[in-house]
C-alpha positions in Angstrom: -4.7 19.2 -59.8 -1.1 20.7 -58.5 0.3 18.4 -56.2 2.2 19.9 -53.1 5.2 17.7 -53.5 8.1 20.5 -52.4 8.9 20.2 -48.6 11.7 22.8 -47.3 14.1 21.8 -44.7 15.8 24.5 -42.9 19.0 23.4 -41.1 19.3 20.9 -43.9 23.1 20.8 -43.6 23.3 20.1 -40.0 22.9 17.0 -37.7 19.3 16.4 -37.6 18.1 18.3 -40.5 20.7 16.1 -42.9 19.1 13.3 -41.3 15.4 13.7 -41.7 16.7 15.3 -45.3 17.9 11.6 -46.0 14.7 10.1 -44.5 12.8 11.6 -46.4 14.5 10.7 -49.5 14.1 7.3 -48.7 10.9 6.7 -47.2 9.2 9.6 -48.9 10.5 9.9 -52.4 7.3 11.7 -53.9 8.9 15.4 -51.9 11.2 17.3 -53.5 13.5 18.8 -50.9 14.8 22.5 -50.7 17.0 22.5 -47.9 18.1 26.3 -46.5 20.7 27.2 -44.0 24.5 28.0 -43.1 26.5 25.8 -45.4 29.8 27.4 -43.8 32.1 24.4 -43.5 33.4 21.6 -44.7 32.0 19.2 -42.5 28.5 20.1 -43.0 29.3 20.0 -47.0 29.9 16.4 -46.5 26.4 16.1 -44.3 24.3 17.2 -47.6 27.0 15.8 -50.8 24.7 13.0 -51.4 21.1 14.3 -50.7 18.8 14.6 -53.5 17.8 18.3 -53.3 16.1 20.2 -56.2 18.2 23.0 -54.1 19.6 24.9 -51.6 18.9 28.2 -50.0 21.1 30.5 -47.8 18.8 31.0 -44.4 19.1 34.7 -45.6 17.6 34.2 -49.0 14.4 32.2 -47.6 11.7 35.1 -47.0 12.7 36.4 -50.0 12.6 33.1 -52.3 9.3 31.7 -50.6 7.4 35.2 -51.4 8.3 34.0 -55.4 7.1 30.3 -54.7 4.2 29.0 -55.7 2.5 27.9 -52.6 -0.1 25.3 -54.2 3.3 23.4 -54.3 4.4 23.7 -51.2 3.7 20.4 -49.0 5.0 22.2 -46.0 8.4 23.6 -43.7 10.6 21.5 -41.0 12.4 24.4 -39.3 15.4 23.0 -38.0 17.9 25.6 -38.9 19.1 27.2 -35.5 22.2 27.9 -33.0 22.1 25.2 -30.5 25.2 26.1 -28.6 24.2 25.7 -24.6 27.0 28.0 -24.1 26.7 30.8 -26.3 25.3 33.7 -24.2 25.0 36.5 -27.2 21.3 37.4 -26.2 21.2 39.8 -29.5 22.3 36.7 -31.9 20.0 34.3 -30.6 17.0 36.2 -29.9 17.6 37.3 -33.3 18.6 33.9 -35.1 16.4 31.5 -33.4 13.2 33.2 -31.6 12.9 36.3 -34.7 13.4 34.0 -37.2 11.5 31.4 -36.0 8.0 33.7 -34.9 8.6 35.6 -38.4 8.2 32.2 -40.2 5.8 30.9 -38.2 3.6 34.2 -39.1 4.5 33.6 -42.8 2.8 30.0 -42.5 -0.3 30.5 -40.5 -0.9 33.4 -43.4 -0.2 31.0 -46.3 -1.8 27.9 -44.3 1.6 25.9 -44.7 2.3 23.4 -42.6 4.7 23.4 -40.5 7.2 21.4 -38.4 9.3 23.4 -35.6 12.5 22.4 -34.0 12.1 23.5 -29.8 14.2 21.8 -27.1 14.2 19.7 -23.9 16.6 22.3 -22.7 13.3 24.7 -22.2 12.7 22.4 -18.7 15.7 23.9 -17.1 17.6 21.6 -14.4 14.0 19.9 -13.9 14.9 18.1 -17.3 11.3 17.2 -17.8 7.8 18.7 -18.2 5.8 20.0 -14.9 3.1 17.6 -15.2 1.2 19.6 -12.7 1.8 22.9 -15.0 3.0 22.0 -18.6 3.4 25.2 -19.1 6.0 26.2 -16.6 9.4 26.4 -17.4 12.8 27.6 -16.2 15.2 27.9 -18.3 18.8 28.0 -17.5 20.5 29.0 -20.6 20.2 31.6 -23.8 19.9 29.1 -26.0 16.4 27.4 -24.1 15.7 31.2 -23.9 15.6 31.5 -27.3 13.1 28.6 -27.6 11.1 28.8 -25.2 10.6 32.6 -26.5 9.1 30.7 -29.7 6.9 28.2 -27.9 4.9 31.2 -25.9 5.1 33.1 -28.9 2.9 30.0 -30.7 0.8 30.0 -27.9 0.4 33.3 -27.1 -0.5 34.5 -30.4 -1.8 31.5 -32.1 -3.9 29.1 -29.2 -6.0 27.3 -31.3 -4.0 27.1 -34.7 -3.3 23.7 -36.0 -0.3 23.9 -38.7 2.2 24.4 -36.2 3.7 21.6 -34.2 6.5 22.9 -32.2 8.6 19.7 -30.8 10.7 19.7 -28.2 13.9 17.7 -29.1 15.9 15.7 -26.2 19.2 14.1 -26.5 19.4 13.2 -30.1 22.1 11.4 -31.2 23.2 9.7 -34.7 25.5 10.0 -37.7 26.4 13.9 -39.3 27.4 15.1 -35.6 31.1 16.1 -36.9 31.0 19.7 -37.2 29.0 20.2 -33.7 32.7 20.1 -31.8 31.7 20.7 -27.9 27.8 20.7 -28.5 28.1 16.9 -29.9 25.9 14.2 -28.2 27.8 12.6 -25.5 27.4 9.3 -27.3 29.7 10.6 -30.4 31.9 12.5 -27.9 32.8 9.1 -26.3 33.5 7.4 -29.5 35.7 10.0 -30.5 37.7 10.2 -27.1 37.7 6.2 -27.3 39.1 6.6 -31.2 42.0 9.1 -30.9 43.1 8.6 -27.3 41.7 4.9 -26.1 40.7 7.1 -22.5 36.5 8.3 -22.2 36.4 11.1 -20.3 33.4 10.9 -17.6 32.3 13.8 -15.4 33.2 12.4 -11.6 29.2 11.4 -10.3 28.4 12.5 -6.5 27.3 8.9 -6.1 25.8 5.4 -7.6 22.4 7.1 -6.5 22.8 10.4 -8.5 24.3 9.2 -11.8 24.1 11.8 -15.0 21.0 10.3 -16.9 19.6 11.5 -20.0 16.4 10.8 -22.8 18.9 9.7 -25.4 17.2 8.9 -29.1 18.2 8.3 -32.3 18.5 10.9 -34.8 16.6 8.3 -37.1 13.7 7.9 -34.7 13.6 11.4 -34.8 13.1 11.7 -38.5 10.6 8.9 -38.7 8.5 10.6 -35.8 8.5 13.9 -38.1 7.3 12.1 -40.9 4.4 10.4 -38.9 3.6 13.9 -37.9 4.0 15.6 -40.9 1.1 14.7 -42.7 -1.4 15.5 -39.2 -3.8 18.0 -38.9 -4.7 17.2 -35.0 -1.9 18.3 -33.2 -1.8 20.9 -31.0 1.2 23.3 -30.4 3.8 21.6 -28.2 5.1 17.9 -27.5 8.1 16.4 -26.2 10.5 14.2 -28.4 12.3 11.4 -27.0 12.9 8.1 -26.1 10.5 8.4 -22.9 13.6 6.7 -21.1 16.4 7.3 -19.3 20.4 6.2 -19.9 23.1 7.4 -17.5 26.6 8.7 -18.8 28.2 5.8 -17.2 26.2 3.5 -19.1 27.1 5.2 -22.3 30.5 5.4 -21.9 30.7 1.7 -20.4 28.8 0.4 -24.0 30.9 2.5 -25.9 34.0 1.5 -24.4 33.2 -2.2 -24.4 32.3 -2.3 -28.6 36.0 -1.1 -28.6 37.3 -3.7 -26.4 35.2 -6.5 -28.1 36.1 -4.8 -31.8 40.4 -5.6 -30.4 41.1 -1.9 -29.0 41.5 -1.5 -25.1 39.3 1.6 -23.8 39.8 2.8 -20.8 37.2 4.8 -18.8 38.1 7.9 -16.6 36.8 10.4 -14.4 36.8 14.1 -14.9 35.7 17.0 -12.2 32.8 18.6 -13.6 34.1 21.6 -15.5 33.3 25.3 -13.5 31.9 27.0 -16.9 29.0 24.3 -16.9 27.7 24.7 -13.0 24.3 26.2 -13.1 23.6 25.5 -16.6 23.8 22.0 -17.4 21.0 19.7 -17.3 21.7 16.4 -15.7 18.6 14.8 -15.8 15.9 14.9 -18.8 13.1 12.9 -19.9 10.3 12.9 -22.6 6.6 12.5 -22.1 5.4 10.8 -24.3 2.4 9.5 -23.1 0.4 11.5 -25.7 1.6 8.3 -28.5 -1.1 6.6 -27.6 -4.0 9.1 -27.0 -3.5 10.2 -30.5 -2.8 6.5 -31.7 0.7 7.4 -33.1 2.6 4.4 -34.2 6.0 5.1 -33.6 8.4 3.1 -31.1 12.3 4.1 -31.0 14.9 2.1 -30.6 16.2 1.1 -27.5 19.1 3.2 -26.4 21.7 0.7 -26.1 21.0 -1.1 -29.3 20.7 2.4 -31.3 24.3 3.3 -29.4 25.8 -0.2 -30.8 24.2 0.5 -34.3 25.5 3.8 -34.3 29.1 2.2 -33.3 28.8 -0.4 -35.9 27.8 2.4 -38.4 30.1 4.9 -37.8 33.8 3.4 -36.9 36.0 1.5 -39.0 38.5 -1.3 -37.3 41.1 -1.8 -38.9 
């Protein structure tokens, strides 16, 4: 009997994918890994260096090498390869990148019965930052990018109600290791560090007040993986779920625990406040927050982290002192 034992990772070389790449490495040795996507810089070199992949696809060459593979090998696709800038507005690129690419592969699988793991976005639920548990199914979106995903999620629906390969999961506010090369889209989490690092000041956008802080779903980039894994091998899933922590953490809290590891680690950090920059008004989500009540209905075991003890195992992960 062939064992399906390849597993293809699209976006392999960025934050999350180089993550759930390395997950899977280590808690699910018996895959071999293909991962496929833009390896353009340096930085994202030095996200895959030490994977074990049996190889590595451009994103342009992957129609073209899976119509050569031999699909009784194939355990399956995580499709995490996209552009995830909230402030790109090229309609044509991203309508072409993320929702073309993403409905032609989704086709490809639901013709080839692969399984299949897809990367949407909490940024599909507009400044509501959370599903319309009333009408799941409405949602405003308030940039290209949660355009671009949302586009994919109705196209699942739409065209597909009643498959079961597809699992379309809608990532919050990941953060984690590998978030180098993501410059201004970085999680505000390594953004902080990085401020605290090269300048000892965390910038903070100025709040309206105590009662309206910034607050976010914040989860680890390893939670993440391990809830893909869980999910992977399922066959009862419909379309569409959140993915997140179920909680919320405001900025101030962030930058106050990432500011005091510094102080307690001999470097004084200093927090201050910034005015909320113009370009952002109107398109930045302030609030956000999975559901995940659907854990236990379907008896998933997975539990995250808690944010502030993933943010201070991140911190002790990530900086040196000297």
């Amino acid at each position: 009997m062939i064992e399906k034992n390849i597993l293809i990772i699209t976006g392999c070389e960025g934050f999350i994918g180089s993550n759930v790449a390395k997950y899977f490495n280590e808690a699910n040795p018996k895959y071999n890994l293909i991962g496929c996507g833009s390896l353009n810089s340096k930085k994202k070199f030095f996200n895959i260096n030490q994977l074990n992949l049996i190889d590595y696809w451009d994103k342009d060459e992957l129609f073209k090498n899976l119509n050569k593979i031999d699909y009784k090998t194939l355990a399956g696709i995580i499709h995490l390869g996209a552009c995830s800038s909230t402030d790109n507005w090229d309609s044509k690129y991203l309508l072409a990148n993320n929702t073309r690419f993403s409905n032609n592969l989704v086709d490809l699988c639901l013709q080839k019965e692969i399984r299949m793991i897809h990367a949407s976005s909490a940024s599909v639920y507009g400044i509501k930052g959370e599903q319309n548990k009333e009408y799941p199914n409405h949602a405003i979106p308030i940039n290209m990018y949660a355009l671009s995903k949302l586009l994919t999620d109705k196209y699942i629906n739409f065209h597909y109600p009643d498959q079961n390969l597809i699992t379309s999961l809608r990532f919050f506010n990941v953060f984690g290791l590998n978030e180098n090369h993501k410059l201004g889209m970085a999680s505000p989490i390594h953004t902080f560090n990085e401020q605290a690092k090269s300048s000892s000041i965390i910038k903070l956008f100025k709040e309206i007040s105590d009662t309206k802080l910034y607050q976010r779903d914040f989860i680890n980039v390893t939670d993440i993986a391990k809830l893909i894994s869980i999910l992977f091998p399922r066959r009862d899933l419909r379309s569409i779920y959140d993915a997140g922590s179920g909680d919320t953490t405001s900025f101030k809290q962030v930058a106050n625990e990432v500011a005091k590891w510094w102080n307690r680690n001999g470097k004084t950090v200093e927090i201050k406040e910034i005015d909320f920059p113009s370009k952002l008004k109107g398109s930045y989500q302030k609030y956000t927050r999975a559901n995940m009540s659907y854990l236990d209905s379907l008896s998933i075991d997975w539990k995250p982290k808690s944010t502030i003890k993933a943010i201070e195992d991140f911190l002790n992960k990530t900086n040196t002192v000297e």
